[in-house]
N, C-alpha and C positions, 0 to 999 in steps of 0.2 A: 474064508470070510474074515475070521480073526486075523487073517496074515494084511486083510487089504485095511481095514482100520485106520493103524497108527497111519499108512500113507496118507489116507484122506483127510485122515484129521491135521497133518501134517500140511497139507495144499492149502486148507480152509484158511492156516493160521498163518500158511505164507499170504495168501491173498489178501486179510487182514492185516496180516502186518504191511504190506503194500499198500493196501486204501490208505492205511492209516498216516504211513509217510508222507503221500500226494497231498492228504487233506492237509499237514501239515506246512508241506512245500506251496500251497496254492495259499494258505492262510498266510505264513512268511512272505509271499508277491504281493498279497493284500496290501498286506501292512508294508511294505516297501513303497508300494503303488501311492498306499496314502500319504507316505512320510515324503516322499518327492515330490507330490502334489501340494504339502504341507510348505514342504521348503522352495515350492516355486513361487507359493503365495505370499510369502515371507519376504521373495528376492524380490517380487515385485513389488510391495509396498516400498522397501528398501528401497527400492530403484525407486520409487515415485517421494521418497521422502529425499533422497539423496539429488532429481529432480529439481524439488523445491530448493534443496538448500543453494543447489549450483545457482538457479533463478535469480533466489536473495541475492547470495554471493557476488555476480552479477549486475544488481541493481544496485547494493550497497558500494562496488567499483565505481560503477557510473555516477552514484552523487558522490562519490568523494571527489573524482574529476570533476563534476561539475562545480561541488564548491569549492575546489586549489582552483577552477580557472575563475570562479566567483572574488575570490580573493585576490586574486595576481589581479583581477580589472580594479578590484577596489584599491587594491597600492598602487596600480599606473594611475588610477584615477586622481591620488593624491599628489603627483607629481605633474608637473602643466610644461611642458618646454617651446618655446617660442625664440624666432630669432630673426635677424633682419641681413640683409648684405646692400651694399652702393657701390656700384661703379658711375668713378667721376673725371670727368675732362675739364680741367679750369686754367681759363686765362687771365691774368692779370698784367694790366699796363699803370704803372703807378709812378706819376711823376716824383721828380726829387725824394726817391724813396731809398737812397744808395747810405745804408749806414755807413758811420766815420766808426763805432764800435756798437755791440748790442746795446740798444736801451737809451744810449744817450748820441744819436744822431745830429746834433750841434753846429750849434753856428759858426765854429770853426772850419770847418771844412764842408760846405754844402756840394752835391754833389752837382755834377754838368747834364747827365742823359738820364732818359729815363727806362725807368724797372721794367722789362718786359719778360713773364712768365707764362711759360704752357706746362702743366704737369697734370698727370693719369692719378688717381689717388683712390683708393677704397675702403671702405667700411665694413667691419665684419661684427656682430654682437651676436650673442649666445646666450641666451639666459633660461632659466629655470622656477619655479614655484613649488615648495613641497608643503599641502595644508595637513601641518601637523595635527591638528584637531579643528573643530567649528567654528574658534576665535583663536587660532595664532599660525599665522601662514610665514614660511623663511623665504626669500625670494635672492638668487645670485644671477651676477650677470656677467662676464667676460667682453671685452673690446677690445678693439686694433686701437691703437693709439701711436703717436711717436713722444718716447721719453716720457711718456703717464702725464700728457698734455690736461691741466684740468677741465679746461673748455670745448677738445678737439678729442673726435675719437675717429680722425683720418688718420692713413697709413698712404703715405707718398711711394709711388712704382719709381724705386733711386738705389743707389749703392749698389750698383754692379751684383742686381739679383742676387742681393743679401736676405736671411729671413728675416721675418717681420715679428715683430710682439705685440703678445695678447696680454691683457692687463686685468687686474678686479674693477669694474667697473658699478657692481652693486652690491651689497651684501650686507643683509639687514634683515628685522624681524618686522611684521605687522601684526599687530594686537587690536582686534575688531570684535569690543565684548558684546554677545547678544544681548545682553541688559541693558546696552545704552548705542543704539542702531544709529548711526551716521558720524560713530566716532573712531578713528583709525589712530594708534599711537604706533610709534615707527622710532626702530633704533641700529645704530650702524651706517652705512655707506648708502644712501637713499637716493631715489629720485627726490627732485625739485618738490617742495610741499608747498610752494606758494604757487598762490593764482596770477596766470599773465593774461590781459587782456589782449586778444586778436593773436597771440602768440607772437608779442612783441619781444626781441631780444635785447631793449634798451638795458634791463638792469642786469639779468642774468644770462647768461648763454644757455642755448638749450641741451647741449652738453655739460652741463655741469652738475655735478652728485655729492651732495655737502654731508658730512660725516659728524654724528652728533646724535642726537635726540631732535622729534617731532614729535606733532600732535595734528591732526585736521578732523574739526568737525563741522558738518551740513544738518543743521535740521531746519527739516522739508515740512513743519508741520501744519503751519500757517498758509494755507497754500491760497491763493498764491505768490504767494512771499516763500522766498528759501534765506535762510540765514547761514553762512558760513564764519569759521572763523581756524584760522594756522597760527601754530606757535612752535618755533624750534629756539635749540640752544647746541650749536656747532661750535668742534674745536678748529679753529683752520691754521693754528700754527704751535705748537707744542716746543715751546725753547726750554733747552735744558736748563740754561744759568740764566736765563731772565724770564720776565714776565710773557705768559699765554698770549694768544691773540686769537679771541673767541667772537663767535657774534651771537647775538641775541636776535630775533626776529619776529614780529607780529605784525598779524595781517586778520582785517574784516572785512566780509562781502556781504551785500544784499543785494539780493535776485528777487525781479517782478515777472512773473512767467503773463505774457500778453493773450498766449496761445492754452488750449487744453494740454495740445498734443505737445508744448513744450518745442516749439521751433521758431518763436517769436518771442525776449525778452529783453529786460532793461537791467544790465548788472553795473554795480557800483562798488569803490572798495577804497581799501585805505589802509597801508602799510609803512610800520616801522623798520629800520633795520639798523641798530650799535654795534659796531665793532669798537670790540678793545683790545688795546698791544697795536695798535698802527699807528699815529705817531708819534716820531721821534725813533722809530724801529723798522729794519732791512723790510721792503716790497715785499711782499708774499710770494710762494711758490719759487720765480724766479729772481734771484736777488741785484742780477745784473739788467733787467728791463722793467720797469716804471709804467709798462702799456700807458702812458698819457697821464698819468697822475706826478703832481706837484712833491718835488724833491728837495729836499736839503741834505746839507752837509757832504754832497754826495764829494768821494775820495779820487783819487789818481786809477782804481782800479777798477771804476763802472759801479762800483756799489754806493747804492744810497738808502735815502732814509726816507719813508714819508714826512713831506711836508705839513699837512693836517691830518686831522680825525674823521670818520667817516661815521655820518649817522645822519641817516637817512630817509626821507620822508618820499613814500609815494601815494596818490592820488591814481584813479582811472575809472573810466567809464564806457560801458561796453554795450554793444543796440545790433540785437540779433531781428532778422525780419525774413520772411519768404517771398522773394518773387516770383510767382510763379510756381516753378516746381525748384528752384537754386535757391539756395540761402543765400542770402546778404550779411554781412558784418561791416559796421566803422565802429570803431572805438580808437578811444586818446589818451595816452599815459604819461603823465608831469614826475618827474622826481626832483629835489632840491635836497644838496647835502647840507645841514642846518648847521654844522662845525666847520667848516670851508672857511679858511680865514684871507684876509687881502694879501695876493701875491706880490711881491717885491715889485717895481715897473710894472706895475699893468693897473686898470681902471677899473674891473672888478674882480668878484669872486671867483667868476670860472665855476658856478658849484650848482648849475640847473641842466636839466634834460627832459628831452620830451620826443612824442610818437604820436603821431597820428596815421591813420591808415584804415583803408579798404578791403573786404575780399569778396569776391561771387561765386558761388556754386563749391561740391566737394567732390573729392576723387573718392568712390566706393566701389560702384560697380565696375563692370569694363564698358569704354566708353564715356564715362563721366568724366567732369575736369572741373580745374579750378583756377582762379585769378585771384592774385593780390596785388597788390602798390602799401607803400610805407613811406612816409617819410622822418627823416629822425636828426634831432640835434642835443648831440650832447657832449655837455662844457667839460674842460681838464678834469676839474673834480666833483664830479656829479656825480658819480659811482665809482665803485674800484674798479680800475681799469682792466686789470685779470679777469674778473669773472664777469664783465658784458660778452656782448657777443664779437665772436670771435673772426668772424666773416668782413663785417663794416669797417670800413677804412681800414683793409688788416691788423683789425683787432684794438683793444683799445681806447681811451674815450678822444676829446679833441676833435670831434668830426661833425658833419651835417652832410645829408644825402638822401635819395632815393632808391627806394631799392623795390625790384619789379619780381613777380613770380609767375610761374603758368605749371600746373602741372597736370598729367591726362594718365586715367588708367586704361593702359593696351590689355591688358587680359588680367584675371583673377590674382591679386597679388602680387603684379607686376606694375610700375605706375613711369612713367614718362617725368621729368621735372627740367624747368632751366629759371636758372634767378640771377638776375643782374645787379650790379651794384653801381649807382654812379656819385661819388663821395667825395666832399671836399675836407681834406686833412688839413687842420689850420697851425702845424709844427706839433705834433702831437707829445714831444717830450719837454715838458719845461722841468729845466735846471734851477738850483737855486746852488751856488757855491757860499756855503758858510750865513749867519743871520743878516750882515750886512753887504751882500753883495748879491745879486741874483741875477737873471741871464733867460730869457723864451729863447726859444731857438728860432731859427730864421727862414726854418725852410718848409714850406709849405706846397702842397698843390693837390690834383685832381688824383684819385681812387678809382678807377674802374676794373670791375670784376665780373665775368662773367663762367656759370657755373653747370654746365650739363651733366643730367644724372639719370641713370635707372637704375633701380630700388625694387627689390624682391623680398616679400616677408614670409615666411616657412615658420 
């Protein structure tokens, strides 16, 4: 009995110490069990918070895209580009038009046949707008021209498929202060800042881009009465060792609107225009052609001089009406150059111009059209000869004629045109050799021009 004892006391303490193990080893799994349940709860917030961030992350991508393309629209939007092209077919038959040299065509040698031309010609502009802020917008334009023509911005299809050049044809600032609504100030290489009635080319061409300083303001406040008023001061000839030749220019309009809707009115106006440095000083632009203006002292080599001073008084009035569903226009433009002094042989001044003219209906939609008639006479020295228009009696003053339009829009942006010209040139270059001696030329005759076009604006 004594021998079995210590065995059994020995099993008791093995089995004991075996529960005791398991209870251990089972509590160890517990606690395993709960620390992995612990850490999946953990992984899963983790994950649900590291969800979110992706989410943000995510949406914070998408508005930043959204506002770089908010941005990139708001800088294309400050840039505007527009531009225009012409394809042109023009014939001209122009009697006794055969120069003897440029410019001074002369009664010396008058020519026997007459000028007959057919030539393809095109027009190409590109221009842009970038509005720097709310009042100050830069506006550049590029053109085809030949030889940076001030008045033409054709490109002649000639020279053995040579390339052609593009030129500055705008380039200038506009200052439009919110404080004072209807006033534009403009500086650099501009469009035209004066008002033409009917879109008469007697004084100015409608290519032509004066370089200088402007001003144009409209207040509309009176209504219905509109008051305008233009003022520039342009350089148009920069001489090194002698004196400038600048013009000064002003101009006032009153508008009577007849209608609410503004398609029925009565405008009126009245414009200055002084140049100084013209005479007694080389033709503008081109020194060897006088376009119809009165010359002295002119030399052996084609070069001369203005004979007078140019300053310039225009008058116009202009009567807009509806018939129907087409608008109507006539209005009539007088100019008189008030320095035009008596040319040598002749019985006057030579120093008045005028336009009157027609139109019906406009070209907008596809299928609209339109009609003009003009008629126009203007004396030697009625305006500078350079910068009228450049089409009538090939260019130049000394003429009277009529001149016809039709033009029809075929589709959105595409427009149909043909303009006629039928012109009588009355010797359009007068000579004057030295103070006493002078000399009209002798050779005169009929102008006819005919001009086919389509015109696409992009």
């Amino acid at each position: 009995m004594k021998k079995l004892l210590p065995g059994l006391a020995g099993c008791i303490l093995f089995v004991f110490l075996q529960g005791s193990v398991a209870a251990q080893a089972a509590s160890k799994e517990q606690e395993l069990a709960a620390e992995i349940e612990r850490l999946k709860t953990v992984i899963a917030e983790e994950q649900k918070v590291l969800a979110g961030c992706m989410s943000r992350l995510e949406a914070l991508e998408e508005a930043k895209e959204e506002a770089e393309e908010e941005r990139e629209k708001a800088e294309a939007e400050k840039i505007h580009f527009k531009g225009d092209f012409r394809y042109r077919y023009e014939r001209i038959n122009a009697e006794n038009d055969k120069p003897l040299r440029k410019g001074v065509r002369g009664a010396l040698m008058p020519p026997s046949e007459d000028n007959e031309r057919d030539r393809h010609r095109i027009r190409l502009r590109l221009g842009a707008e970038y509005f720097v802020n709310p009042e100050v917008t830069i506006a550049t334009r590029i053109a085809s021209a030949m030889g940076g023509d001030p008045v033409s911005t054709n490109q002649s299809l000639t020279d053995g498929f040579s390339k052609k050049d593009l030129w500055i044809d705008l380039a200038y600032f506009d200052y439009h202060p919110l404080k004072a609504p209807g006033l534009n100030v403009f500086g650099g290489k501009m469009l035209n800042p004066y008002y033409k009635p009917g879109g008469t080319q007697l004084v100015w061409d409608d290519d032509l881009t004066p370089e200088g300083l402007a001003a144009v303001y409209v207040y509309p406040k009176f209504e219905p009465w509109e008051f305008g008023g233009a003022a520039g001061y342009f350089q148009v000839e920069e001489r090194k060792v002698d004196r400038d030749a600048n013009l000064l220019g002003l101009q006032g309009t009153v508008k009577l609107n007849l209608l609410e809707d503004g398609r029925a009115s009565v405008l009126g106006g009245l414009s200055y225009y002084d140049y100084e440095g013209a005479e007694g000083y080389p033709v503008f632009w081109d020194d060897e052609d006088n376009f119809g203006n009165s010359l002295s002292l002119a030399v052996l080599n084609g070069l001369g001089f203005y004979a007078d001073d140019y300053d310039l008084v225009e008058g116009f009035l202009e009567f807009t009406y509806p018939l129907g569903k087409y608008p109507f226009i006539i209005y009539g433009d007088y100019v008189v150059n008030v320095a035009a002094g008596d040319p040598f042989f002749d019985t006057g001044d030579d120093d008045t111009g005028w336009a009157a003219g027609v139109g019906l209906g406009k070209c907008k939609a596809p299928g609209s059209w339109a009609l003009k008639y003009e008629y126009r006479d203007v004396e030697r020295d009625a305006v500078v000869g350079v910068f009228t228009d450049s089409d009538f009696g090939g260019g130049g003053t000394n003429a009277r004629g009529h001149i016809f339009g039709a033009s029809y829009m075929l589709l959105k942006n595409v427009q149909l045109a043909a303009t006629y010209f039928d012109v009588e040139n009355r010797g359009s270059d007068y000579l004057r050799l030295l103070p006493v001696w002078g000399s009209a030329e002798n050779v005169d005759g009929d102008y006819r021009r005919l001009q086919l076009d389509v015109k696409f604006k992009f």
